[in-house]
KENU-690181 format. One record per residue (C-alpha): chain; x, y, z; residue number from 0. Coordinates in Angstrom, 2 decimals, decimal comma. Each point is the difference from the previous one (the first is absolute). Layout:
BEGIN
<node chain="A" u="X" v="Y" w="Z" resi="NUM"/>
...
This chain:
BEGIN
<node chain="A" u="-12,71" v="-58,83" w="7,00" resi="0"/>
<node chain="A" u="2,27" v="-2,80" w="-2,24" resi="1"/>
<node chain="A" u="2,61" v="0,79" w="2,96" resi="2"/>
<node chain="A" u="-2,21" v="-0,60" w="3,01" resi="3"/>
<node chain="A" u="1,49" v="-2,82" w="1,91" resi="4"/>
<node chain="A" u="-2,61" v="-2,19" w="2,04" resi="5"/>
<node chain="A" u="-1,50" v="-3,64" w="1,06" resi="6"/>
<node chain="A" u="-2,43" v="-1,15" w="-2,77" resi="7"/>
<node chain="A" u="-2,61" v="-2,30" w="0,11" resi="8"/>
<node chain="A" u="-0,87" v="-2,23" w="-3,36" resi="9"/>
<node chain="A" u="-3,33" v="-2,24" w="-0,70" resi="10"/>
<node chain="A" u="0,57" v="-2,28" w="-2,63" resi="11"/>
<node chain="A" u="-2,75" v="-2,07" w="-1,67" resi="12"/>
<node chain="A" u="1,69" v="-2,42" w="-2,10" resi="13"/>
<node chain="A" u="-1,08" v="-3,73" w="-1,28" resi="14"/>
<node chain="A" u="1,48" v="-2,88" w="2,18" resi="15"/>
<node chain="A" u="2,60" v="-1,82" w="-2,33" resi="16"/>
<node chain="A" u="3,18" v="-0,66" w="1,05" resi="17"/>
<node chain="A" u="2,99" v="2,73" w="-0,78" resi="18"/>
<node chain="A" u="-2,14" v="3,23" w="0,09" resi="19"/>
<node chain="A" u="1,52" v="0,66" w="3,70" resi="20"/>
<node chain="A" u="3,34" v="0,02" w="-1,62" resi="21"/>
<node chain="A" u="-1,48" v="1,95" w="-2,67" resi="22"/>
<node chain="A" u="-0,91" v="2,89" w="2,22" resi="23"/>
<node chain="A" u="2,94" v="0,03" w="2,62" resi="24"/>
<node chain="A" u="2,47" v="0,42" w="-3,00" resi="25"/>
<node chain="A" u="-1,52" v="3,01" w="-1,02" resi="26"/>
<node chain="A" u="-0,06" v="1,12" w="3,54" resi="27"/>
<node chain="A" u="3,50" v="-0,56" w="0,01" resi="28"/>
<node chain="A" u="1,05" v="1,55" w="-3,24" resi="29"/>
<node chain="A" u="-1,52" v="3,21" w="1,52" resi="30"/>
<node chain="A" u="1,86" v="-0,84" w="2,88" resi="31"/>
<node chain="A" u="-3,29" v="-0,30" w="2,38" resi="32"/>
<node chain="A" u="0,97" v="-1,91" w="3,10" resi="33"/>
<node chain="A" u="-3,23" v="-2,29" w="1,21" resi="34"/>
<node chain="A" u="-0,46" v="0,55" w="4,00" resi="35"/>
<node chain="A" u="-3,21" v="-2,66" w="0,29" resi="36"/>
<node chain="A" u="-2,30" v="-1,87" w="-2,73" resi="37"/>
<node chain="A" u="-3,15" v="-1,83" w="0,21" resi="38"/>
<node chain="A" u="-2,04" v="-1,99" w="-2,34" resi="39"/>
<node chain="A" u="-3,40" v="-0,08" w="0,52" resi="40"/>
<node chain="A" u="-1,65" v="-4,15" w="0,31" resi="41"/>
<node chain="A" u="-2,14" v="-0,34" w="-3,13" resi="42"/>
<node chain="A" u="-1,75" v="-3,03" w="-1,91" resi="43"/>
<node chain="A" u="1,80" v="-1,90" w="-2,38" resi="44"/>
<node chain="A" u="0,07" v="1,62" w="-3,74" resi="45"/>
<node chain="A" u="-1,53" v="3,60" w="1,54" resi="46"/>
<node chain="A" u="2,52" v="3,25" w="-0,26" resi="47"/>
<node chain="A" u="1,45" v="0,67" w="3,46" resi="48"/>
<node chain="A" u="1,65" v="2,92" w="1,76" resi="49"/>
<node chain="A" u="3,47" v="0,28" w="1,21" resi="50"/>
<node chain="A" u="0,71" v="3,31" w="2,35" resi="51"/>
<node chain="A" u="3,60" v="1,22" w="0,41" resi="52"/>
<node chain="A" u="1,02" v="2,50" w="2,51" resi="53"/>
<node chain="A" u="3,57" v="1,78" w="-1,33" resi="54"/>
<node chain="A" u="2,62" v="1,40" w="1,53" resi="55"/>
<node chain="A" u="0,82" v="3,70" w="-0,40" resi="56"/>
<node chain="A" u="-0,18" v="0,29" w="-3,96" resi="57"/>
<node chain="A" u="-0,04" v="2,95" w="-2,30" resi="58"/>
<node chain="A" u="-3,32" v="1,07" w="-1,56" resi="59"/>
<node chain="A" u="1,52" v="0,40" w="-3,33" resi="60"/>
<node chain="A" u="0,91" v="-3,53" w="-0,33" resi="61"/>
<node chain="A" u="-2,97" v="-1,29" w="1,82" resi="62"/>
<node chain="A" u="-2,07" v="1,51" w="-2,72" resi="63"/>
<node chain="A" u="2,28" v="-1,62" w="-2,78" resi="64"/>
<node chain="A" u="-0,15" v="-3,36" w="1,93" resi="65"/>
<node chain="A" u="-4,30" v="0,57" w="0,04" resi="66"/>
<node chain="A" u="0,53" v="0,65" w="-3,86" resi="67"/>
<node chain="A" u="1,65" v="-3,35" w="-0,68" resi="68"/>
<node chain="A" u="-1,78" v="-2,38" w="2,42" resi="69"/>
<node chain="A" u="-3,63" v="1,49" w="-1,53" resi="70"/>
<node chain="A" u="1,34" v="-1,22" w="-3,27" resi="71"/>
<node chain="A" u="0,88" v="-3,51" w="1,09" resi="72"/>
<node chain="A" u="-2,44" v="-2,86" w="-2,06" resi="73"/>
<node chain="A" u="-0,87" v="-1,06" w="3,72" resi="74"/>
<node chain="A" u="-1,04" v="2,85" w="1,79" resi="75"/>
<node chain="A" u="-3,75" v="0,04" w="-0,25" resi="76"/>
């Protein structure tokens, strides 16, 4: 299954603050994850909001290492 090549869809819940975009896409990156389409959700001021990405083809191996290393991230909620 780590070899299964498809689109992937990621929901992100992550506190607003600036730099936690560029947080996420250079992980994406590293695994080399291309983003097709991303959203972020409108929210209130100081309330965790969502941010949806819609990938490229990517491989499910590194998909689950990218998962791994954005869950860890201080601003993922």
């Amino acid at each position: 299954m780590d070899q299964l090549v498809c689109p992937y869809y990621f929901r992100v819940t992550v506190l607003d603050r600036p730099g936690v975009l560029s947080l996420i896409t250079t992980i994406l990156g590293k695994y080399a994850i291309s983003i097709k389409s991303m959203r972020q959700q409108e929210h209130d001021s100081n309330e965790p909001v969502f941010i949806v990405f819609m990938t490229h083809q990517a491989v499910e191996g590194d998909v689950k290492n990218a998962i791994k290393e954005i869950d860890a991230l201080d601003v993922c909620t």
